[in-house]
C-alpha positions in Angstrom: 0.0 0.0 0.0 1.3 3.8 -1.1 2.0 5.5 1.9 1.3 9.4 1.9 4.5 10.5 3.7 6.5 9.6 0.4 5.2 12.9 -0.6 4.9 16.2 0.8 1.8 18.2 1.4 2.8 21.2 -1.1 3.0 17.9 -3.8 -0.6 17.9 -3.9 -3.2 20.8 -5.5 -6.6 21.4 -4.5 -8.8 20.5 -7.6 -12.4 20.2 -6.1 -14.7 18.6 -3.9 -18.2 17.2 -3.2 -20.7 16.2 -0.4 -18.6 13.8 1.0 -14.9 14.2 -0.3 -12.3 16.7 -1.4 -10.1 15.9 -4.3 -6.2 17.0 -4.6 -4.4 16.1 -7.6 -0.3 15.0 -7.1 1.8 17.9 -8.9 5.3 16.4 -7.1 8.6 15.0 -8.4 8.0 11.9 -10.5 6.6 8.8 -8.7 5.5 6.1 -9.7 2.6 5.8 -7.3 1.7 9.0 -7.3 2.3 10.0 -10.7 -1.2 10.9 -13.2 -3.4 10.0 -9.8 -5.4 12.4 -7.4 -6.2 12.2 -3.6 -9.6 12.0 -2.4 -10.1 12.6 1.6 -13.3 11.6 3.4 -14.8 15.2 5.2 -15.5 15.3 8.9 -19.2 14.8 7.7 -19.4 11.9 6.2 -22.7 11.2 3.3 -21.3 7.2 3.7 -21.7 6.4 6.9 -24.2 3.1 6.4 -21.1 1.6 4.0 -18.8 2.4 7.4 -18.1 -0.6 9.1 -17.9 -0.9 13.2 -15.0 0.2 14.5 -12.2 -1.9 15.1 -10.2 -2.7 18.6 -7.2 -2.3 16.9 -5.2 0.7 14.5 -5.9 -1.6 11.4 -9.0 0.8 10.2 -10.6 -0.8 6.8 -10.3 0.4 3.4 -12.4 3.3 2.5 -15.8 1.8 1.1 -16.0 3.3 -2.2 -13.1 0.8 -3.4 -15.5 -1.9 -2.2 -18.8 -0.4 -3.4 -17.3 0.1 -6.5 -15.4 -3.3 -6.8 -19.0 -5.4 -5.9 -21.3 -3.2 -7.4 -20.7 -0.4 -9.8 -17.9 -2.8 -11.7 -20.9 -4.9 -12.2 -23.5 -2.3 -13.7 -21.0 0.1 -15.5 -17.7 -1.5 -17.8 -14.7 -1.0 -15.4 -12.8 1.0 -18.2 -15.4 3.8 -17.8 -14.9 3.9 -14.1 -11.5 5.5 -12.5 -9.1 3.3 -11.1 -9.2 3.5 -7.4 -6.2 2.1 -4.5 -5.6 2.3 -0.6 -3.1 4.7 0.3 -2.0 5.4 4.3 -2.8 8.7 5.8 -1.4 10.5 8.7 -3.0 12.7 10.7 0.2 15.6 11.1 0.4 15.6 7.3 -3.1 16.2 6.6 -2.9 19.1 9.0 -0.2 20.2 6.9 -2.0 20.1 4.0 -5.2 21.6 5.7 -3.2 24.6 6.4 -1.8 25.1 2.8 -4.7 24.8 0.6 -8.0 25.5 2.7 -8.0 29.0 1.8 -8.4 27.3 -2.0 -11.8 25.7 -1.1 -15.0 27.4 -1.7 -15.8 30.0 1.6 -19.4 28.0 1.7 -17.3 24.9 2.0 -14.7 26.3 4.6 -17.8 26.9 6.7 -19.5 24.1 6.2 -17.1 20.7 6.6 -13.8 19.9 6.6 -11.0 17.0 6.0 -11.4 14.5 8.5 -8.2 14.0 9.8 -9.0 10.8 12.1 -9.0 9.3 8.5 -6.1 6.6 8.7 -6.4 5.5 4.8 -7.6 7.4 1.9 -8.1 6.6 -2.0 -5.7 7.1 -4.8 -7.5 7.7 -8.2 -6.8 8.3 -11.8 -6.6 11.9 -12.4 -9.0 12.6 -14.9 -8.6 16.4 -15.0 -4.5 17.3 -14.3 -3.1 15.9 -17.3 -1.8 17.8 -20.7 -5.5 17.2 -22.3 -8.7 19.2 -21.5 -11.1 17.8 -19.2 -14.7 18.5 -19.7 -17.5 17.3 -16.7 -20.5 17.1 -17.6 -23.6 16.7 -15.1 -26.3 14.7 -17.4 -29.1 14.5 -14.9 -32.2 12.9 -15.6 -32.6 10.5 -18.6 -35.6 9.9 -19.4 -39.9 10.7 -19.1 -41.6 8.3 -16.5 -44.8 5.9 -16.8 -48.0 7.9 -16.5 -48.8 4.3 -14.2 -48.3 6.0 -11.0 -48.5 9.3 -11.3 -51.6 10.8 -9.8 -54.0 12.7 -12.4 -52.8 16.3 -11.3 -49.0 15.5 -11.6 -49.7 12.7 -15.2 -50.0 15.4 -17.9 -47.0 17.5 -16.6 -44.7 14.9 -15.8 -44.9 12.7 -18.9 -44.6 16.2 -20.9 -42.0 18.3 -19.1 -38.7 16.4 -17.7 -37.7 16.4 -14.2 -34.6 18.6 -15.2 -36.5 21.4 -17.2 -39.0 21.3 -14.7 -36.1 22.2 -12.0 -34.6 24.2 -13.8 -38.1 26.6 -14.2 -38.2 26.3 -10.4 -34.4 27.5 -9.5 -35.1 30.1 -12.3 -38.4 31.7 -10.6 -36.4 31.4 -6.9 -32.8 33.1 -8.1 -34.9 35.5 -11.1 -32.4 34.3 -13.8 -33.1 33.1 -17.2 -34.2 28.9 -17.4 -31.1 27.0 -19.4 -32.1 25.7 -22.7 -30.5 22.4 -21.9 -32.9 19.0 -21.8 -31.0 15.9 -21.2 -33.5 14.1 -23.0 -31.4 15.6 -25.4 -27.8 14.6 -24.6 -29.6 11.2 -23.8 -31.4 10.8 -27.5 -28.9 9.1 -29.8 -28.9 11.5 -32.4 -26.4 13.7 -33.1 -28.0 16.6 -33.7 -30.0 16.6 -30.7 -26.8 15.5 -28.8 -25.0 18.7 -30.6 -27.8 21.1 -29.5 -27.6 20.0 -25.9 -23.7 20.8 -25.5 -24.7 23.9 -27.2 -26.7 25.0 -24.3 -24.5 23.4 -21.7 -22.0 25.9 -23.4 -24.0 28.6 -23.7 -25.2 28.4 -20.1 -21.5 28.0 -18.8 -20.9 31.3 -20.7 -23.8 33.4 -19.0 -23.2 32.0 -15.7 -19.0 32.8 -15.9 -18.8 28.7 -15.3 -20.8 28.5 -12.6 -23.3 26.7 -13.8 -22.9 23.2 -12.0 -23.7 20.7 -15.3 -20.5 21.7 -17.1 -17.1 22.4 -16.3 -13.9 22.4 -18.1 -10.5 21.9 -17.6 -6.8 22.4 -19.2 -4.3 20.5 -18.0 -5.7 20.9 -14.2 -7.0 24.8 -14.4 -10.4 25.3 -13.9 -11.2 27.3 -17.2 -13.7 30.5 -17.1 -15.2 31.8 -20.6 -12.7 34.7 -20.4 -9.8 32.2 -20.4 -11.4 29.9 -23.3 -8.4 30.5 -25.5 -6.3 28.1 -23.4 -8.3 25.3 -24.5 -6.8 26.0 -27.6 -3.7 23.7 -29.4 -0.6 25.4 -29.3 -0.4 25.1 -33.1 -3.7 27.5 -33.2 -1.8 31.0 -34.1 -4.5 32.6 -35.2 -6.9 34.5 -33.2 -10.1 32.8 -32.4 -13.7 34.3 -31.0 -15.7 32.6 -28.7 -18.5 31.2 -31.5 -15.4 29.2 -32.8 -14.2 27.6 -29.9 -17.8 26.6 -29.4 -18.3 25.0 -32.2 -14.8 23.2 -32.4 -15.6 22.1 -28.8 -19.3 20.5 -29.7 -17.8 19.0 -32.6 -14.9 17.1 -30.5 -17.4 16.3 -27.5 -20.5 14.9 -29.5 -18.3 12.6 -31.1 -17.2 10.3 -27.7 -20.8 10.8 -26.5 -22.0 9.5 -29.0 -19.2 6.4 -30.3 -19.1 5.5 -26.1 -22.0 3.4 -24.6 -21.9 5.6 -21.2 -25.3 7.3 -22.3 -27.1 4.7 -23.1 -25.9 2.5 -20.4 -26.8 5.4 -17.5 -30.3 5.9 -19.4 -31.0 2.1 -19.4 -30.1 1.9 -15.5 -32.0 5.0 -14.6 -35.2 4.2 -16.1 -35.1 0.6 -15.3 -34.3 1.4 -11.7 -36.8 4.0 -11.1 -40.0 2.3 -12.7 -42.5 3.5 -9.7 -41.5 7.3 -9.5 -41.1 8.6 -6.5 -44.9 9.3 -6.0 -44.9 5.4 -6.7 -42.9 4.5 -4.2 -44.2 6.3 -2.0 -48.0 4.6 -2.0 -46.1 1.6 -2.0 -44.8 2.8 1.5 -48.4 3.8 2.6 -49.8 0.7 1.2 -47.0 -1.7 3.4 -47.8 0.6 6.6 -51.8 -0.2 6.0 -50.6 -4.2 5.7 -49.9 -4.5 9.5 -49.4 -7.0 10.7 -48.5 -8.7 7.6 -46.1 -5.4 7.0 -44.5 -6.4 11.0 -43.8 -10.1 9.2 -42.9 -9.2 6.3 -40.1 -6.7 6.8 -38.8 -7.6 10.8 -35.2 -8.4 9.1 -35.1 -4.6 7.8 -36.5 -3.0 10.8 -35.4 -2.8 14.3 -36.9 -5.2 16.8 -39.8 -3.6 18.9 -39.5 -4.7 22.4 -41.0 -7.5 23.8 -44.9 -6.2 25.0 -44.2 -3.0 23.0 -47.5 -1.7 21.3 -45.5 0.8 19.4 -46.6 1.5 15.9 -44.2 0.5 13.1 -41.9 3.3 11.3 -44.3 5.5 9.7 -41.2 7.0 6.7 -38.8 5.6 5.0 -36.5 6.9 7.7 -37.3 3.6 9.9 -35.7 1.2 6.8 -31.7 0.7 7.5 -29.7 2.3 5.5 -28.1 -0.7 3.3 -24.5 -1.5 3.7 -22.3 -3.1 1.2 -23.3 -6.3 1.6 -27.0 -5.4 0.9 -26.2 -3.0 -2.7 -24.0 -6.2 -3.7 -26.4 -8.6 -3.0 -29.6 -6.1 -5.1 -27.1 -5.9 -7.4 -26.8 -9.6 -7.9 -30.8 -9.9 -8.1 -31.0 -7.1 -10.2 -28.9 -8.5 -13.5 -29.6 -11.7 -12.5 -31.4 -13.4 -16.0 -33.4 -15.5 -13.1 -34.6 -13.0 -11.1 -38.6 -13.4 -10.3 -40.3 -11.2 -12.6 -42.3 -8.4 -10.8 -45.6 -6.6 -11.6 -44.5 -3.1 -11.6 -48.0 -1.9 -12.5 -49.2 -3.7 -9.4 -46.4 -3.6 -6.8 -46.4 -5.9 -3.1 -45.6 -5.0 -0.4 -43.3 -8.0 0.4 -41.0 -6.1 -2.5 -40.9 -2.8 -0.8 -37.2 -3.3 0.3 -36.2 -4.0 -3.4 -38.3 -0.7 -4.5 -36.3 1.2 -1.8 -33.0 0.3 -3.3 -34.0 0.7 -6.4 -34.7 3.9 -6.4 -31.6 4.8 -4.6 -29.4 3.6 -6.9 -31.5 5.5 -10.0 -30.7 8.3 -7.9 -27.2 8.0 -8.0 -26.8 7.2 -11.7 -29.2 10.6 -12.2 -26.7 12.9 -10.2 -23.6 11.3 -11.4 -21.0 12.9 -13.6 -19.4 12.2 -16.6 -15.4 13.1 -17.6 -14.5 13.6 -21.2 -11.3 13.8 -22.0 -10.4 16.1 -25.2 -7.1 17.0 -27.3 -6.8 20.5 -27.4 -9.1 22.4 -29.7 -7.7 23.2 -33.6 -10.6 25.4 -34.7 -9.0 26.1 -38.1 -8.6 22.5 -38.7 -10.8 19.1 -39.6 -11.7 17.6 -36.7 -9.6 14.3 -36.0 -11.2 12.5 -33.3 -9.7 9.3 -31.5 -12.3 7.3 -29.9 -10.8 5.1 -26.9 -12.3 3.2 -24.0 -11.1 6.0 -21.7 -12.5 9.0 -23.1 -15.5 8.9 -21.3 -15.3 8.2 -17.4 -18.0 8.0 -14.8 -17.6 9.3 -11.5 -19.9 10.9 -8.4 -21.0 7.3 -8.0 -21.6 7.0 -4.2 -24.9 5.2 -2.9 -27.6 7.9 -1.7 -28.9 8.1 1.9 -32.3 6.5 2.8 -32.7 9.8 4.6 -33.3 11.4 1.6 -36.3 9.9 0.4 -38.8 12.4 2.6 -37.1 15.3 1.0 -37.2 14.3 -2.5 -40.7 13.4 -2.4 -41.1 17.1 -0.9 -39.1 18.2 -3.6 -41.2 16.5 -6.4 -44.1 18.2 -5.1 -43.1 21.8 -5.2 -41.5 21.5 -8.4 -44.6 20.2 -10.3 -46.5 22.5 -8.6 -44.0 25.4 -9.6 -44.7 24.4 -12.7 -47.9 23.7 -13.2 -48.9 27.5 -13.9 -46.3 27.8 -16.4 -46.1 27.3 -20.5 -45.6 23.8 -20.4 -42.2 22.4 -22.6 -42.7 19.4 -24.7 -39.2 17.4 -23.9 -39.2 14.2 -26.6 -37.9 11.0 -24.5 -36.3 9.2 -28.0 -35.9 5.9 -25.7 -39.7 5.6 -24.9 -40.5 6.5 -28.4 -38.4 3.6 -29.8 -40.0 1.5 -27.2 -43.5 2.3 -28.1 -42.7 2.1 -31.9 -41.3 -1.0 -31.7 -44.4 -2.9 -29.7 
């Protein structure tokens, strides 16, 4: 196992960070363990804490779980070359104060405030640096793939929904909150398999990027490690590229290069497949599936007293009344729904009709949708040559997925919450038709 004390805490750069980690990449001497990889630390507040095992008696502290979540379960939904490499590497807790003090003052202030390294941490994860490189870097946040069933929907929410996406639907909402202008991004677009709709979608994740100086949070770019801004776009340029070029160029010369590994890579299709296939009740299905379990008592007691805890002995308590009284699954438990769910054996279920007795599976289910619908995707991209054709080199590493951590059972409440305002935000607006070409092939071809 690397050991971080073969380095030095100036060696590493702050790049960025998430929820539940922050991401330096190695800019050091030359070594071979460290060389082309970044560092991500878990923060003091931890978003994994159901895939933490219990504490040992002795200093030997596990691996961090994402190498095992992703070893068991993502390797077996998503082909490992478009997932980053991951490895065990020894932390210690006076270097990581070391590096605390040198690059805080990089993070985000709403960050500083918020959370910070964990430096009980005795092991952290190496990763293939997907942004520090001499090649641009482009992240893209996809969001949601597809339309869902009218089957569940209620007959308010039925003629929105299966009209509008979830995203464009957001996106009205955040726009009427902050009084900005809604982004003409759909990633029914992105997701649709033709290039020109695929083309017109990076349009407007460009476009967007521009008006919001880069902030916008579904695309961000890179060259060779900087974080670029629109005023800066002429580093994305090759060094060959002499002449002067406007910002319309470097669009187009961008789309161009993009479009062409979304669309020659299976990474769309494949998170689109698992999304809608995962997430077949909606969340307003799910949730009368909840209601319907709790009304099942005692058959719901029976049914589910593995997933709950135990009530007391002459206890006349009632059972959990949210989602928040189901465990949060552990490794173990997304391995084994993993193992059901590509199983070519697995009972078939009526998803139309759903039982109780499969409420567990539904949970799950959803989660992991979840986590392919806020996930990320890294493209990597030679330098632009505006003035030149276009010579694009597809390999199996162009395209990488990461920002694949399980979601919480915790947030189930909240999203259904969140479901309900946004529909209802949007209900008294001029409803967008957003085409779902994945249901129309399905319906076409029945």
């Amino acid at each position: 196992m690397a050991d971080i004390l073969q380095t030095k805490p100036s060696d590493w750069e702050y790049v960025s960070e998430g929820g539940a980690t922050i991401v330096f990449s190695y800019t050091g001497p030359s070594h071979p363990d460290f060389d082309g990889r970044v560092l991500r630390l878990r923060k003091s507040v931890a978003l994994l804490q159901s895939l933490k095992r219990k504490a040992q008696p002795t200093e030997d502290e596990p691996d961090d779980p994402t190498i095992e979540y992703q070893t068991r379960c993502m390797q077996r939904l998503i082909p490992p070359e478009h997932l980053p490499r991951l490895q065990s590497l020894q932390l210690h807790r006076s270097w990581l104060e070391e590096l605390v003090e040198l690059h805080n003052t990089a993070r985000p202030e709403e960050r500083r405030t918020k959370d910070e390294v964990d430096l009980k941490r005795k092991k952290g994860v190496l990763a293939t640096d997907l942004v520090g490189g001499n090649w641009l870097a482009v992240e893209i946040k996809p969001k949601w793939a597809f339309l869902p069933s009218p089957v569940h929907l209620s007959e308010e929410t039925k003629v929105i929904k299966t009209k509008t996406c979830r995203f464009c639907m957001h996106s009205y909402l955040r726009a009427q909150q902050s009084k900005r202008e809604v982004t003409d991004y759909c990633p029914l677009d992105l997701f649709s398999g033709d290039e020109p709709r695929i083309t017109k979608a990076v349009h407007s994740l460009w476009d967007a990027w521009v008006v919001s100086n880069a902030t916008a949070n579904n695309l961000k770019i890179f060259a060779r490690g900087k974080f670029v801004t629109p005023s800066e776009a002429h580093i994305m340029l090759s060094e060959n590229e002499t002449v002067g070029h406007d910002l319309s160029a470097i669009r187009d010369t961008f789309a161009s290069a993009l479009v062409q590994r979304l669309l020659h890579t299976p990474v769309l299709r494949i998170l689109s497949e698992l999304q809608r296939n995962l997430d077949v009740l909606d969340i307003e299905g799910l949730s009368k599936l909840w209601r319907l379990t709790e009304t099942s008592a005692p058959l719901y007691r029976e049914t589910f007293s593995s997933f709950f805890e135990q009530t007391p002995e002459g206890s006349e308590s009632a059972p959990p009344s949210t989602p928040l009284g189901s465990p949060e699954p552990n490794i173990s438990d997304w391995a084994d729904f993993v193992e059901t769910y590509i199983s070519p054996n697995k009972p078939e279920l009526d998803h139309s009709s759903p039982s109780p007795e499969n409420l567990r599976y539904y949970l799950l289910s959803y989660l992991l949708s979840a986590t392919f619908k806020d996930c990320s995707i890294i493209a990597k991209l030679d330098f632009l040559r505006p003035s030149a054709h276009p010579q694009v080199e597809i390999t199996p590493g162009s395209l990488t997925l990461i920002d694949l951590d399980p979601k919480s059972m915790a947030k189930l409440k909240g999203w259904e919450k969140l479901d309900q305002e946004i529909v209802r935000t949007y209900a008294s607006s001029q409803k967008k038709t957003c085409i779902d070409a994945w249901q129309v092939r399905g319906s076409t071809s029945n």
